[in-house]
NUMIMAR-290551 format. One line per field, with one value per residue (C-alpha): residue number from 1; residue in three letters; chain; x, y, z. Coordinates in nm, 4 decimals, always signed. Example, Ala and Ser with C-alpha at 12.3 -4.5 7.8 and 13.67 -1.06 7.14 Angstrom:
k: [1:2]
r: [ALA:SER]
c: [A:A]
u: [+1.2300:+1.3670]
v: [-0.4500:-0.1060]
w: [+0.7800:+0.7140]
END
This chain:
k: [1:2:3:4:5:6:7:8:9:10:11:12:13:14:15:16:17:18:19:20:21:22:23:24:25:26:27:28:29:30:31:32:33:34:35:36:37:38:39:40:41:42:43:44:45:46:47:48:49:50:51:52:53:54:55:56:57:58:59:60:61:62:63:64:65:66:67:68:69:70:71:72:73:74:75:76:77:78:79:80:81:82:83:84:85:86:87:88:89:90:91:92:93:94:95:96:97:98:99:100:101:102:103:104:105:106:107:108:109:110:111:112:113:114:115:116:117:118:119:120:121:122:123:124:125:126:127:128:129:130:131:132:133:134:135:136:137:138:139:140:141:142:143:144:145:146:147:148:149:150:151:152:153:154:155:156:157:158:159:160:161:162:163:164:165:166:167:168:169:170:171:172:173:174:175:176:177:178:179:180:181:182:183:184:185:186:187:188:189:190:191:192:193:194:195:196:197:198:199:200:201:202:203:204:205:206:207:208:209:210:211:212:213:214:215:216:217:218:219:220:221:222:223:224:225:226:227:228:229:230:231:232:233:234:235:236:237:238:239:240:241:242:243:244:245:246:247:248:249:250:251:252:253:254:255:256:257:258:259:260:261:262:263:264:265:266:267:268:269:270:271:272:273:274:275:276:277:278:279:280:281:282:283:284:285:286:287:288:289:290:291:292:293:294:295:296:297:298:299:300]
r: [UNK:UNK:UNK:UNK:UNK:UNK:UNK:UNK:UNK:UNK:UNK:UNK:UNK:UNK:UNK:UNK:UNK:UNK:UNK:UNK:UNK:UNK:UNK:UNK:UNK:UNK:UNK:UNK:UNK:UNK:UNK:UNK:UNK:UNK:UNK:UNK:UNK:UNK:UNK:UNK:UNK:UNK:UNK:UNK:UNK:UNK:UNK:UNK:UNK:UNK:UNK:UNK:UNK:UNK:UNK:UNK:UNK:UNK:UNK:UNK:UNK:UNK:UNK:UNK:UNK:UNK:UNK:UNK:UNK:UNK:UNK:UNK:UNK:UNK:UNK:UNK:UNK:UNK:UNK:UNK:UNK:UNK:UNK:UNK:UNK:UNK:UNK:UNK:UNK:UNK:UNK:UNK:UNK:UNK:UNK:UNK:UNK:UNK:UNK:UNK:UNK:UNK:UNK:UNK:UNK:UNK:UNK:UNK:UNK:UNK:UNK:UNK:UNK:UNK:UNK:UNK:UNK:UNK:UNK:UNK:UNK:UNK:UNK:UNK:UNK:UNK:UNK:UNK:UNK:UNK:UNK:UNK:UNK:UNK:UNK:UNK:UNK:UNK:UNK:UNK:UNK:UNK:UNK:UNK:UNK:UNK:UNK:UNK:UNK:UNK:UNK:UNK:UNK:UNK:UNK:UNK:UNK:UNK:UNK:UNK:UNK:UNK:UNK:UNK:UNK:UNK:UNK:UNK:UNK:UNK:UNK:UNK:UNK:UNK:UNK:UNK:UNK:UNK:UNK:UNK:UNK:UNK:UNK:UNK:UNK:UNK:UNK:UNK:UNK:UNK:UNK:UNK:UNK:UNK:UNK:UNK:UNK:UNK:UNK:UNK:UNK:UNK:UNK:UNK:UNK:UNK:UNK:UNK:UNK:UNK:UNK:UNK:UNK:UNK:UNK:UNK:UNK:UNK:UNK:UNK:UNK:UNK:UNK:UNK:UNK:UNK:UNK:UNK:UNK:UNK:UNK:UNK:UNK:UNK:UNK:UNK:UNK:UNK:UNK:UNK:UNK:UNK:UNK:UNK:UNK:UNK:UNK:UNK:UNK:UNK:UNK:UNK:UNK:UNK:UNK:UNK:UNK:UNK:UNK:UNK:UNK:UNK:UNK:UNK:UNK:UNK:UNK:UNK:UNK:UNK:UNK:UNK:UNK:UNK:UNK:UNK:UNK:UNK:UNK:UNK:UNK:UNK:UNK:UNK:UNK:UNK:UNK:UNK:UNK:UNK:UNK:UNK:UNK:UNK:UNK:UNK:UNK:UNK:UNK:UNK]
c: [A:A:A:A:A:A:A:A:A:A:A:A:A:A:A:A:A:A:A:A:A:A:A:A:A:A:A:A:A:A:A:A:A:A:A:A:A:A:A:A:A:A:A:A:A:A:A:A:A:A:A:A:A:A:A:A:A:A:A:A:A:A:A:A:A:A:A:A:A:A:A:A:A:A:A:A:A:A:A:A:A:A:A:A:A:A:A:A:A:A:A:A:A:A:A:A:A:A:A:A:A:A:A:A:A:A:A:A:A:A:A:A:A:A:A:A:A:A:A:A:A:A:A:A:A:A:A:A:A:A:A:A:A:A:A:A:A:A:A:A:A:A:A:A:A:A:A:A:A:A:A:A:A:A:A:A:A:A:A:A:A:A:A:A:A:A:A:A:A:A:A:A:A:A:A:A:A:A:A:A:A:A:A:A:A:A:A:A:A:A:A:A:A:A:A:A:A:A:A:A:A:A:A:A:A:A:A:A:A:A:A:A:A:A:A:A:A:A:A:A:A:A:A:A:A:A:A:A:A:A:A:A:A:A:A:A:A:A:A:A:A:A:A:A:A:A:A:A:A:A:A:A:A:A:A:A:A:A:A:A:A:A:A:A:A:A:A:A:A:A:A:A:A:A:A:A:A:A:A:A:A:A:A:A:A:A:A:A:A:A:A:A:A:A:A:A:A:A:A:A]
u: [+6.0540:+6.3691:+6.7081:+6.7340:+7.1049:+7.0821:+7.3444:+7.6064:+7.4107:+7.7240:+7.8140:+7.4217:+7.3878:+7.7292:+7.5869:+7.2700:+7.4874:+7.2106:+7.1369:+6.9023:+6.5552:+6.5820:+6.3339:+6.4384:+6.2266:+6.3314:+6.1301:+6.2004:+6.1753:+6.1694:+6.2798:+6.3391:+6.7210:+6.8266:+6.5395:+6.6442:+7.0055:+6.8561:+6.6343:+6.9943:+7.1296:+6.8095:+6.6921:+6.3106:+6.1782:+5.9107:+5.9051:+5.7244:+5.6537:+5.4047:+5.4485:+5.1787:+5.3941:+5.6700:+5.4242:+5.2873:+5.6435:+5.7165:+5.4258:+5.4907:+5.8846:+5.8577:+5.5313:+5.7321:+5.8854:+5.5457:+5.3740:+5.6246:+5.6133:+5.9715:+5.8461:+5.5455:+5.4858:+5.2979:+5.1978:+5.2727:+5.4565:+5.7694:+5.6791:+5.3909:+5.6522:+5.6312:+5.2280:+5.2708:+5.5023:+5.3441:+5.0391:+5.2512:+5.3919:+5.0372:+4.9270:+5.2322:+5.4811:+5.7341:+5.9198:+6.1538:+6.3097:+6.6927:+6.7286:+6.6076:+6.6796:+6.5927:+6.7096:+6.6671:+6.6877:+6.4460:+6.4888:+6.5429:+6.2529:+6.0854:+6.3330:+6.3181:+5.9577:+5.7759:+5.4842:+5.6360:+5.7596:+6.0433:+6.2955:+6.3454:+6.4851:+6.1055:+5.8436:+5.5768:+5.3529:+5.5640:+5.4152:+5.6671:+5.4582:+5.5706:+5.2803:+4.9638:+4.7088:+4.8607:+4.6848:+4.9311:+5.1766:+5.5103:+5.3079:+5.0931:+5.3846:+5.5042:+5.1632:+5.1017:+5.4200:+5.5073:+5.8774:+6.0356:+5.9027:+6.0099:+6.3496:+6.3793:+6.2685:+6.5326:+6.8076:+6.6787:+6.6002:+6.8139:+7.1205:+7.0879:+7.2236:+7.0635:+6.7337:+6.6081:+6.7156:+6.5314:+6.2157:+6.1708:+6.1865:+5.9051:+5.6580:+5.7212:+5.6279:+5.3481:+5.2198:+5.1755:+5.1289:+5.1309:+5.4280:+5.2926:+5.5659:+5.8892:+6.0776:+5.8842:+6.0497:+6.4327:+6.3828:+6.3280:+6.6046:+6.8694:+6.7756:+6.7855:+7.0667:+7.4050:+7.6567:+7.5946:+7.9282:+7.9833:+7.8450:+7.4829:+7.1770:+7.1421:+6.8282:+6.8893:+6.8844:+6.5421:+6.3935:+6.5576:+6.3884:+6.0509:+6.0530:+6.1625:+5.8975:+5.5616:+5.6807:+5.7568:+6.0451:+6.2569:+5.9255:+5.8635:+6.2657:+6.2618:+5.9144:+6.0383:+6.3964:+6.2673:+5.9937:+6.2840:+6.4703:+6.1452:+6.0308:+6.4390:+6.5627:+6.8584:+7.1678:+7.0049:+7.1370:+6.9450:+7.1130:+7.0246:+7.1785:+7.1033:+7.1545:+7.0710:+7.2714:+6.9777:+6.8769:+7.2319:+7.2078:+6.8967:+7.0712:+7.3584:+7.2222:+6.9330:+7.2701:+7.4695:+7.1874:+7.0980:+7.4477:+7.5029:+7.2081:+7.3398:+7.0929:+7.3953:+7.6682:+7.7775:+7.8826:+8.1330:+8.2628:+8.2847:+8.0797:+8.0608:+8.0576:+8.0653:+8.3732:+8.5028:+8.4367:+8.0490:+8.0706:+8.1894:+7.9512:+7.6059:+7.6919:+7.3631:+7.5055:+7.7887:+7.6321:+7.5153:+7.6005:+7.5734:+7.5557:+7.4635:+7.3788:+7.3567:+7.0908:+7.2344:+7.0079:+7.2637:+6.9182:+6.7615]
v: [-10.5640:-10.3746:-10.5138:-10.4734:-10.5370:-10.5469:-10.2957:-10.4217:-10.7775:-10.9044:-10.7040:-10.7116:-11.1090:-11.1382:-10.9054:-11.0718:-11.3936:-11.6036:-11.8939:-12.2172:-12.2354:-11.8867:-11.6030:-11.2498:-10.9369:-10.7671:-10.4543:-10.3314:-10.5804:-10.4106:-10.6487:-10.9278:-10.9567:-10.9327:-11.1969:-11.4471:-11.4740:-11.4883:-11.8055:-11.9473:-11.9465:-12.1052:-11.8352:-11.7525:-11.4161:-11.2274:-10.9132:-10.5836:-10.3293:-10.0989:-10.1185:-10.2660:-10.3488:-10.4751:-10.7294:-10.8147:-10.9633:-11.0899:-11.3032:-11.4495:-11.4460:-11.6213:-11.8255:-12.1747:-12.0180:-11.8190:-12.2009:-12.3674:-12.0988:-12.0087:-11.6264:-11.4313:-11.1159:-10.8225:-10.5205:-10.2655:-9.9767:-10.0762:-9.8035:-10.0821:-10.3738:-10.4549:-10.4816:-10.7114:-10.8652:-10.9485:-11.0696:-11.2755:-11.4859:-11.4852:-11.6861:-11.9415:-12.1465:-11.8543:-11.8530:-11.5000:-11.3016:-11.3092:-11.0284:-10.7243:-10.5615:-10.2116:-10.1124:-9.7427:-9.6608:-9.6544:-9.9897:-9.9404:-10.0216:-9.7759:-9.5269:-9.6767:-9.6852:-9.3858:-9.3624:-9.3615:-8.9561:-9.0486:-8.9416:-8.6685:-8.9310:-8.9424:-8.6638:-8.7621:-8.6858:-8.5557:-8.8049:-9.0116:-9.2197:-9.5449:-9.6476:-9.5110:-9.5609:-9.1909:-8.8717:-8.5897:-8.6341:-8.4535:-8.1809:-8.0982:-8.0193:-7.7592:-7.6392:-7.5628:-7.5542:-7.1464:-7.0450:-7.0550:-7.4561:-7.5527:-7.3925:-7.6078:-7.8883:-7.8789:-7.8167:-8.0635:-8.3609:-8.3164:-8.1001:-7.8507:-7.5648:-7.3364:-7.4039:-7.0954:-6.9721:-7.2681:-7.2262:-6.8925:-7.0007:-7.2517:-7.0058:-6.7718:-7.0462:-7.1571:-6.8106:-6.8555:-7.2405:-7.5824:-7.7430:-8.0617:-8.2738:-8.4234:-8.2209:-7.8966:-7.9364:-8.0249:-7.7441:-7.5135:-7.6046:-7.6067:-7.3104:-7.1342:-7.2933:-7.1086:-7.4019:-7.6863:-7.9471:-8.2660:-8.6204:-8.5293:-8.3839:-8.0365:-8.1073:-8.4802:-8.3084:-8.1457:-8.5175:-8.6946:-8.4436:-8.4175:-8.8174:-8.8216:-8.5934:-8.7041:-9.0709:-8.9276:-9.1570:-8.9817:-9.0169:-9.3806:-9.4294:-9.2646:-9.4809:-9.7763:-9.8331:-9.8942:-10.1288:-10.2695:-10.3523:-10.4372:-10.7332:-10.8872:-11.1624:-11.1623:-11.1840:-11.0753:-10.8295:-10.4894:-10.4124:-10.1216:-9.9553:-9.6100:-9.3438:-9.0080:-8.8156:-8.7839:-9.1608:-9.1886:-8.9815:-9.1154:-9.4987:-9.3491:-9.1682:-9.4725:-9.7772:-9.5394:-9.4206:-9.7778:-9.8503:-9.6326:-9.7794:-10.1535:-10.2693:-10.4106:-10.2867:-10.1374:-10.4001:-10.1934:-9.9432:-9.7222:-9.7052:-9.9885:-9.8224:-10.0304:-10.1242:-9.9493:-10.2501:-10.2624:-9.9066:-9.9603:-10.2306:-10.0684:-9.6373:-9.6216:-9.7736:-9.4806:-9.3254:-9.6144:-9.6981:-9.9559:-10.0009:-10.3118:-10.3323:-10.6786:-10.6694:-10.8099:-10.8193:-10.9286:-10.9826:-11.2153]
w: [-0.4460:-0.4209:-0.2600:+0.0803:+0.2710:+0.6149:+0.7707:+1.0462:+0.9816:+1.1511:+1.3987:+1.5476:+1.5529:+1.7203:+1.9985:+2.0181:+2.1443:+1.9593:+2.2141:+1.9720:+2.0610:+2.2308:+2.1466:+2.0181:+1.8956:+1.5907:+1.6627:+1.3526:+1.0572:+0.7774:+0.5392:+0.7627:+0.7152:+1.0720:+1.1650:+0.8578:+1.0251:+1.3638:+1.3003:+1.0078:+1.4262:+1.5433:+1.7272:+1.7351:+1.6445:+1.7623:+1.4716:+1.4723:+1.1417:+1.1187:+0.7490:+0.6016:+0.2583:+0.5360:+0.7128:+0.3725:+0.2395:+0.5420:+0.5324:+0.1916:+0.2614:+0.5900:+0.5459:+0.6425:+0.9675:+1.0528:+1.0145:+1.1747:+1.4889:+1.4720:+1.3774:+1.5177:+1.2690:+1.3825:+1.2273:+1.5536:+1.6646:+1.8742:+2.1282:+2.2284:+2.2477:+2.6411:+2.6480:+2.3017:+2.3936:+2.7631:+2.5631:+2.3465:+2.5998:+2.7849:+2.4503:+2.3485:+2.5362:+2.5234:+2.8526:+2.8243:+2.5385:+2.5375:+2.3111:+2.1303:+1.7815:+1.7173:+1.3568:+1.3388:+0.9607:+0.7138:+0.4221:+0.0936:-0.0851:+0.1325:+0.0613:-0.3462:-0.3774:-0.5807:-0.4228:-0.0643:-0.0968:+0.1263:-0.0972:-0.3603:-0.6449:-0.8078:-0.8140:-0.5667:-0.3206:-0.0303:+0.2251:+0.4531:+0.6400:+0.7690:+0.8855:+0.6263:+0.9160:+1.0562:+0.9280:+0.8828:+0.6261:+0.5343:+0.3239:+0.5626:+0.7807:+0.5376:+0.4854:+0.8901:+1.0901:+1.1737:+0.9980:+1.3418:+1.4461:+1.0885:+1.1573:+1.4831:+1.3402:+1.0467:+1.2986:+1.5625:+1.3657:+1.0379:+1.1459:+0.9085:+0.9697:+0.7148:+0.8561:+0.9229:+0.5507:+0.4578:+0.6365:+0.5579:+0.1855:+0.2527:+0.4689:+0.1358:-0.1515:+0.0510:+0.0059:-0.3455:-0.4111:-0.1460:-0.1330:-0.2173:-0.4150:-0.3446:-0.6360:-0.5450:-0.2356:-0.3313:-0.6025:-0.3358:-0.0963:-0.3559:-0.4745:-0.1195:+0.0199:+0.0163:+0.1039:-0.1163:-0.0773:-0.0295:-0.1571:-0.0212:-0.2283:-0.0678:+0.0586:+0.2694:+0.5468:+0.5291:+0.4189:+0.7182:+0.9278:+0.8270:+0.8104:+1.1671:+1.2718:+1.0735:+1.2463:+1.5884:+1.5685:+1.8370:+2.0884:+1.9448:+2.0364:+2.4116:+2.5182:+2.3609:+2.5404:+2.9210:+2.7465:+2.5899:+2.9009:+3.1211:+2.9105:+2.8291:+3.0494:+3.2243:+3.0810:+2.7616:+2.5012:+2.3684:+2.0211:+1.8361:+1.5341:+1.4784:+1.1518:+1.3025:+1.5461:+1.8170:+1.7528:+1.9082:+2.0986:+2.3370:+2.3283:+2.4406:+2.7634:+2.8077:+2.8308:+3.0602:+3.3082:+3.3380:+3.3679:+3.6548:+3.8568:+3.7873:+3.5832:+3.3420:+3.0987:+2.8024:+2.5790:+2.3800:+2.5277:+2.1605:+1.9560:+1.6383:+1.2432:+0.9150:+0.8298:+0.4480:+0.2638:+0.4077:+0.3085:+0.0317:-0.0793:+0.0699:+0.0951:+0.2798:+0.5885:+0.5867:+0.8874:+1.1006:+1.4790:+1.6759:+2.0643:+2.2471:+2.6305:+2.8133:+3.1219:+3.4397:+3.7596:+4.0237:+4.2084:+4.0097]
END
């Protein structure tokens, strides 16, 4: 199984304000980094994947704590956390949940992995799916979506700004053959695209987008956050790291509206990066952000 480092590991335990014998949900477990240093603080973890390959590890990886019942491991979407959750503490002595992790970027190994199609490093089957249980896939994207929804998409979930040259290109190709494989793909974009600077493969963007949409992350991210808030105690901490500009983007607007009707604060007030030397160490965490909100019910 390939490496795995947790980005702003840090950063997100410190606003977690880890409290022993206190439960958390990492609602995004991935590789179970952020959940290992929770329960090295004593903390108890509640974790959510809908990786099958993710649950799988984390069952060998974690059998001690999972028999021990310092870690509950569920294969779920995060945007069902508050009815889980709800039937969670229904079944165990679990009293309230002092904090919540969302990690927003996509691990390594899935990002490593051949046979995943989430990146354009090995020729694959262009398929993206987090979760395998879904039906369409990242091909069959290409293969349906009208030129002008492809454009949108490009722009809207990746940020690239040559989207329309781009997804004319695609409608065109698909004319003659499917765009079926991770290299047909790059191939294409790099041939199409005019502006091609920078440290990033010229066709990143594209990936991050299509990923984003065949897992309805942005939807999964907008349900999920009043869940979030619904189910955690008070005085508790949301964290959340995210890696994409309208990942940010929703946090951002979620912890001020809630803010503004004094259901808590803002943690930091700006926003937390890596520092250079996590940067340095782990490039993929170049673009990650961090904002933590603390719930306070003055009511309560």
């Amino acid at each position: 199984m390939n490496e795995h480092v947790s980005v702003l590991l840090k950063e997100t335990i410190d606003g977690l304000e880890i409290q022993a014998g206190s439960w958390y949900v990492d609602a995004t477990f991935g590789r179970g980094g952020h959940t290992r240093q929770i329960l090295t603080n004593n903390g108890r973890v509640i974790a959510f994947d809908v990786d099958a390959q993710a649950i799988e590890f984390g069952e060998k990886e974690f059998a001690d704590d999972i028999a021990q019942g310092r870690l509950i491991l569920l294969r779920m979407n995060f945007d069902r956390l508050k009815a889980e959750i709800q039937s969670v503490l229904s079944k165990n002595p679990i009293h309230s949940i002092q904090g919540i992790l969302f990690d927003f970027g996509v691990s390594s190994p899935q990002l490593d992995q051949a046979d995943r199609g989430f990146s354009f490093q090995h020729d694959v089957e262009l398929d993206m799916r987090m979760d395998d249980r879904l039906g369409v896939k990242a091909k069959d994207l290409l293969a349906l979506l009208p030129e002008k929804q492809l454009a949108e998409l490009f722009i809207e979930f990746g940020g690239e700004h040559e989207s329309f040259r781009i997804a004319k290109a695609i409608v065109n190709e698909r004319k003659k053959q499917a765009i079926a494989t991770t290299h047909q793909l790059a191939g294409l974009i790099e041939k199409t695209k005019k502006e091609k600077r920078g440290h990033l493969n010229p066709a990143t963007k594209v990936f991050q987008a299509l990923r984003i949409a065949v897992n309805s992350e942005l939807d999964s991210i907008q349900s999920v956050l009043p869940q979030a808030l619904d189910v955690l105690a008070n005085q508790g901490h949301i964290v959340v790291i995210s890696f994409h500009e309208g990942e940010d983007r929703l946090v951002k607007t979620a912890f001020k509206n809630w803010q503004q009707q004094g259901l808590g604060e803002q943690v930091n007030k700006q926003v937390i990066t890596p520092t250079e030397e996590e940067v340095a160490l782990n490039s993929r965490s170049r673009s990650a952000k961090l904002r933590v909100f603390k719930k306070e019910n003055r009511s309560v």
